[in-house]
N, C-alpha and C positions, 0 to 999 in steps of 0.2 A: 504494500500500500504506500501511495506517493502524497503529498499535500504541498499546495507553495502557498509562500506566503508574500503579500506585498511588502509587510514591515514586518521585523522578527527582534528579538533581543536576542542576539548571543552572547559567549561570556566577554566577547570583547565591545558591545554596545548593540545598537540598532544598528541593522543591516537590510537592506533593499532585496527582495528579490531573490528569495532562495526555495530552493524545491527541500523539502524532506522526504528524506526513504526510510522505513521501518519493516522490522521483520522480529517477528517473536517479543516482541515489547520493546525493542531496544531501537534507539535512530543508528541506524546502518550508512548515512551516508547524508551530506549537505552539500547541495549544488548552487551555486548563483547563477543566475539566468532568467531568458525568457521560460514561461509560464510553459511546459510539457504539457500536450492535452489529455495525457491519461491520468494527469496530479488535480485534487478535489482543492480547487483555492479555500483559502481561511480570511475570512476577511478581516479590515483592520489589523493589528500591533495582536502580534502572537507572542506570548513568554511564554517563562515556564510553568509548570503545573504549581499549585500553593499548597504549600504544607501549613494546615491548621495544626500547632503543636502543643496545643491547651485544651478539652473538651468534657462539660459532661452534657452527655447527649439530653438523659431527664431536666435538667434546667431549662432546655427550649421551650418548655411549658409554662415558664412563668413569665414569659415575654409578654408586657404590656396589662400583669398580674399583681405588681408591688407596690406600686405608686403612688396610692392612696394615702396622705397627711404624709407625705414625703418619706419618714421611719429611715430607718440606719442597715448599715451594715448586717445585726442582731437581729431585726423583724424581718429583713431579708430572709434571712434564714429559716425563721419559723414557715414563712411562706414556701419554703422549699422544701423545709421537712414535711410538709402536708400532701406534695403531689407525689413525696418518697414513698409517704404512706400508703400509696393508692396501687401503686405501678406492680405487676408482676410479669413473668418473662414473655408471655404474649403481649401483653400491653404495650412492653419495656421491646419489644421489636418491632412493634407499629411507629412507636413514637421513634426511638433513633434511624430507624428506615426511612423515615419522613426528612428527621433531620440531617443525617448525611445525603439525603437526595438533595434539599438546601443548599448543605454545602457545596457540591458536586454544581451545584447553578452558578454558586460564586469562584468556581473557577479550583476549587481545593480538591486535591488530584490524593490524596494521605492526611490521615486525620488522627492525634494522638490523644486515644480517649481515658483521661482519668479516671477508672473505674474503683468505685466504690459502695456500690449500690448491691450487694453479696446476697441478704439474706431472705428471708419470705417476709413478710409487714411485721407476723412476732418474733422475728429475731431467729429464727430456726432457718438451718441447711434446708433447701432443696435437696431431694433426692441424686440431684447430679449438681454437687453444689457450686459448681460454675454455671449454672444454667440460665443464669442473667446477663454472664458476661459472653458467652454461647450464642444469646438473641443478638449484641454487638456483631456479634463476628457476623450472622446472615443479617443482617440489616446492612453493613460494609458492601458485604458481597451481593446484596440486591441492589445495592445505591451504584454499584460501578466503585466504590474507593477505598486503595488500602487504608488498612487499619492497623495501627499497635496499640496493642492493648496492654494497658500500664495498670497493672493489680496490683491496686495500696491495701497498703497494711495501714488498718484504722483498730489501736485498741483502747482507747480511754475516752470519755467525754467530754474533755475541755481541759483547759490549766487558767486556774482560779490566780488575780493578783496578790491575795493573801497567800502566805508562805504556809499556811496548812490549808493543804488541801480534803477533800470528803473521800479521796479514795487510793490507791497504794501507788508511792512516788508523789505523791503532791496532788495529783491529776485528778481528775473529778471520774465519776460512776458515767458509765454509760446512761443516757435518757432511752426511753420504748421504742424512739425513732432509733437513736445512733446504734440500736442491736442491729438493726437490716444491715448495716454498715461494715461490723467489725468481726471477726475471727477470737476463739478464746484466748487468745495468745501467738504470739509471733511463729512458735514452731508449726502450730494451727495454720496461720497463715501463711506460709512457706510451703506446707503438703498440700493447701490446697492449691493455690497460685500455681506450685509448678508440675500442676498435673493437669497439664493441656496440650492439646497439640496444637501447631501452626499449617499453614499451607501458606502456597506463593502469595497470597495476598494479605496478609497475617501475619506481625509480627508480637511476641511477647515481650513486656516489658516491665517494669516495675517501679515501685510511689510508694515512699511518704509522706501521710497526708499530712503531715504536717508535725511540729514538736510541742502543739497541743492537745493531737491526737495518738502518738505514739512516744512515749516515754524513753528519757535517754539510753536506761537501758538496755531496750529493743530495736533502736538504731543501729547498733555495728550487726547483727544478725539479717538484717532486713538489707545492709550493704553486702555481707554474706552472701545473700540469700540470692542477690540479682547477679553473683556472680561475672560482674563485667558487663553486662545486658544495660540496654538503659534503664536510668531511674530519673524518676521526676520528685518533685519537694514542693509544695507549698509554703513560702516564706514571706515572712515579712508584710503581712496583707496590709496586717493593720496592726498600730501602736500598740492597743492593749495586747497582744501577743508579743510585741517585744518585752513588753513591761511585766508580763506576767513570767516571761523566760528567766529575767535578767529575776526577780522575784526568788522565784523557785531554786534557778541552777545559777544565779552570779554571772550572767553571760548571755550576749546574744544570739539567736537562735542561727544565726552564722556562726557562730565559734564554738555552739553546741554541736552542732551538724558536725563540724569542722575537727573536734575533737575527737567522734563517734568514727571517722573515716569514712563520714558519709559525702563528703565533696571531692570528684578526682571527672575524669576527663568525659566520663559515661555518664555527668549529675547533669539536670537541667531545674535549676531553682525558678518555681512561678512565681510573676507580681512582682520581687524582690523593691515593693514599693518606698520601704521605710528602713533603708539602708545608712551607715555611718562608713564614713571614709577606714576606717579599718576594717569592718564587713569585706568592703568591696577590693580592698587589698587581697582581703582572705580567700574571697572568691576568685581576682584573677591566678594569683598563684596555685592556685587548685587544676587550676584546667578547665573548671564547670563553666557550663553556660546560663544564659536570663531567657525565659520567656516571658513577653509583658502581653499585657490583657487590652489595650487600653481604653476599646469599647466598655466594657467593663468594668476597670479600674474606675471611671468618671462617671459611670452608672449608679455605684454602689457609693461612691462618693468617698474612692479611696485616698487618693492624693495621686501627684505625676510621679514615678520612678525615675532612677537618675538612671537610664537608657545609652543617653553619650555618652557618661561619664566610663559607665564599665563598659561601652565601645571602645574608649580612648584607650581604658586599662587590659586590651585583648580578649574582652568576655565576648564570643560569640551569641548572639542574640537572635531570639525567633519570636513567634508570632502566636497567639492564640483566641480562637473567639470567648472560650471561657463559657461563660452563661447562656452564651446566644442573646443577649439584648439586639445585638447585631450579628447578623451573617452576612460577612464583606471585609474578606481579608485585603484587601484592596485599602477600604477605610482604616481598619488596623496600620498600616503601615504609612499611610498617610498621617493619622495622628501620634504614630509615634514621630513623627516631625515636629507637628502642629504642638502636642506637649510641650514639647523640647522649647518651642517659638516662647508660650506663653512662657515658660520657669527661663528661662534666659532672656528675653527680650531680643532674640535673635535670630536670623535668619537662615534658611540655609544649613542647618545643624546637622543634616542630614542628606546623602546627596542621592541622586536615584539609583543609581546602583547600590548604594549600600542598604536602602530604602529595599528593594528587591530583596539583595542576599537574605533579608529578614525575611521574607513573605514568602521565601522559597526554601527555607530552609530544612531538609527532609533528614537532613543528618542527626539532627536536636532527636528524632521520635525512630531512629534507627534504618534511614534507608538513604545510607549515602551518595547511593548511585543516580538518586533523584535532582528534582531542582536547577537541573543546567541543560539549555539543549545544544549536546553536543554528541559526535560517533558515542556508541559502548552508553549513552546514558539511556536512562527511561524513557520512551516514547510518552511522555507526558507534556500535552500542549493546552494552551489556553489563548484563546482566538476571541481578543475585544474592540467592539466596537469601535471605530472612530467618525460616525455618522449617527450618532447620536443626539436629542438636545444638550446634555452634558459636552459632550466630546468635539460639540462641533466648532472647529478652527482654532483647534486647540497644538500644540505641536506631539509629534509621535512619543518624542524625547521627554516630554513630562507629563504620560497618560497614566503616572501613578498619584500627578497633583490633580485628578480631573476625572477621569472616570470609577463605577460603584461599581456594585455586582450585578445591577441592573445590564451593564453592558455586556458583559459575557455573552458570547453568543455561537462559542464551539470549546467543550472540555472531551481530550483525546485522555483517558490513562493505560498505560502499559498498554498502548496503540489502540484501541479501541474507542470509538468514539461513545460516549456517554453521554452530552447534550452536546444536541445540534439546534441553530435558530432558537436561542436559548430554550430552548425543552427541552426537560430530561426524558429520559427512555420509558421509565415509570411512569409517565403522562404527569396529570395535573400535581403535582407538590403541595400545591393550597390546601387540596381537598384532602390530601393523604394527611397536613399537617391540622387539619379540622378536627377529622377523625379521630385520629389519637388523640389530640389533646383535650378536645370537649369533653370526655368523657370525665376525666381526670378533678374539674372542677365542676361538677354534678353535685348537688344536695341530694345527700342520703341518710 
């Protein structure tokens, strides 16, 4: 299969006029030239596929659900643990099928899904107790998009700012919700997590939900555990989690991690919103990377992360939609600019390629080979408009300060076409994401 494109990003910028050849998933070959008439054109500015490297799929459900008397951080949550309470593995595959078809609209080719969503409503295994994270993996493969599947280890309910806490290590007791959530114990979570298999579109991966979910002591196990594999962390969200670390263990939940041997070159730390210049030292000598949210981050009303800064300091950086307030990793990477504008007063902070390297980054969620199109890489293309009202008479060279997801209007992964004229293969999305979700906030 052949495709050209008028505009293309390759690694060395935009380029005019090339044909692509693929074979077996991979681009086998880039030509410049006139248009071949056996090549299917792409119209407008083709990159590469997006790597969404932050996701929980159930969260799509409270899109345009929170808002009411504005509430925090904290009521957010309760809102969330309410549609957790609802969801079981059919449910829980209608609804992330919906939402990685979503994704798949906004041009996201690999999607890294934080999972934690384990048990039945009371807190009990499933008979196949991967069976939610099971529904992820066919909901992936009906949507058309790879999946790594990062199984956190969640085993305590919170970490209280007073230094005693209600339950052992400082940590608070599980709530009725956070049972769906956790494993009895790290070794618990270890037999089950790595009793799965993969296939070519599926990768396994592994999470800390955080170091108010998972106690210092179950940290190096859980680094153990992933055995070099990626791992993903929740850091830094928000203040009272620093304040409640520094509390508990004397130290911020970077130099907790840090201490644990949980930061090295396989760690991708979320949000890392409320960072201190020695954090961020700690993190680039580590090797880990940042994924920032920042649809999200400014949703929830987190504050801006310092994004440049551990750019400057070599911390490779990715992208994530997080909650789903928005699906548009596109926008993602724009306002990791637009952040940066506002907390600097400056311009520029960000330039578009490196703006891309974000948006593209496949390596953060385990599939290095992605993200670039070039010979040997992933047949992964994304074909955006630039006849658009948005887009119109905009330059090719900065259709990341200017076009949404809206524009998308051909996603190729691992050579197959998955939306064309922006429809996905699955037909209407809307209706698929109705479906699932209505049900979810039903009076019963």
């Amino acid at each position: 299969m052949s495709f050209f494109a008028e505009q293309i990003w390759l690694p060395d910028g935009i380029t005019s006029r090339v044909r692509i050849e693929m074979e077996a998933g991979r681009i086998t070959a880039l030509t410049p030239g006139s248009r071949p008439d056996d090549s299917i054109c792409l119209p407008g500015v083709v990159l590469p596929g997006f790597a969404n490297a932050h996701s929980h799929a159930f969260h799509r459900a409270l899109r345009g659900r929170t808002h009411d008397d504005g509430g925090t951080f904290w009521t957010w949550r309760e809102r969330m643990y309410s549609v957790a309470r609802r969801l079981d593995p059919d449910s829980y595959l209608a609804l992330a099928r919906a939402t990685y078809a979503e994704m798949a609209l906004a041009g996201i080719t690999s999607v890294g899904e934080f999972h934690y969503l384990h048990n039945s409503a009371a807190g009990r295994r499933y008979d196949d107790p991967n069976a939610m994270g099971e529904a992820l993996r066919q909901a992936a493969h009906d949507a058309g998009i790879r999946l790594t599947l990062l199984d956190t280890c969640y085993l305590a309910g919170g970490l209280p700012v007073e230094a005693d806490g209600h339950g052992p290590d400082g940590h608070l007791e599980l709530n009725d919700v956070q049972r769906r959530f956790a494993d009895p114990d790290v070794d618990a979570w270890a037999e089950r997590a790595g009793a799965r298999g993969q296939d070519p579109a599926t990768r396994l991966g592994f999470a800390i939900h955080s170091v108010r979910a998972v106690p210092q002591r179950a940290i190096p196990a859980v680094t153990k555990a992933s055995g070099g594999s990626t791992l993903h962390v929740h850091l830094s969200e928000q203040p009272a989690e620093n304040a409640a670390c520094r509390s508990r263990y004397g130290c911020s939940p970077t130099e907790l991690l840090h201490r644990a041997g949980a930061l090295t070159p396989h760690t991708t730390v979320v949000h890392a919103t409320h960072l201190s210049p020695a954090d961020m030292t700690t993190l680039a000598r580590s090797g880990a990377g940042a994924c920032f949210c920042p649809t999200t981050e400014r949703d929830l009303g987190d504050g801006i992360g310092p994004s440049r800064a551990l750019f400057e300091l070599g911390v490779p950086l990715s992208l994530g939609s997080d909650q789903h307030a928005v699906v548009d990793l596109i926008e993602e990477a724009r306002t990791l600019e637009m952040h940066e504008r506002l907390d600097s007063l400056e311009r520029g902070r960000f330039r578009p390629a490196e703006m891309l390297a974000a948006l593209t980054n496949h390596a953060a969620i385990g599939w290095p080979d992605g993200g670039r199109i070039a010979v040997g890489a992933r047949a992964d293309l994304v074909a955006v408009r630039t006849d658009s009202v948005r887009m119109a008479g905009c330059s090719p060279r900065q259709i990341l300060f200017a076009a949404t997801a809206a524009d998308v209007d051909t996603v190729i992964v691992d050579g197959q076409v998955v939306v064309s004229g922006g429809r996905h293969r699955l037909g209407d999305v809307a209706l698929l994401l109705e479906k699932a979700i209505s049900p979810l906030w039903e009076v019963r």
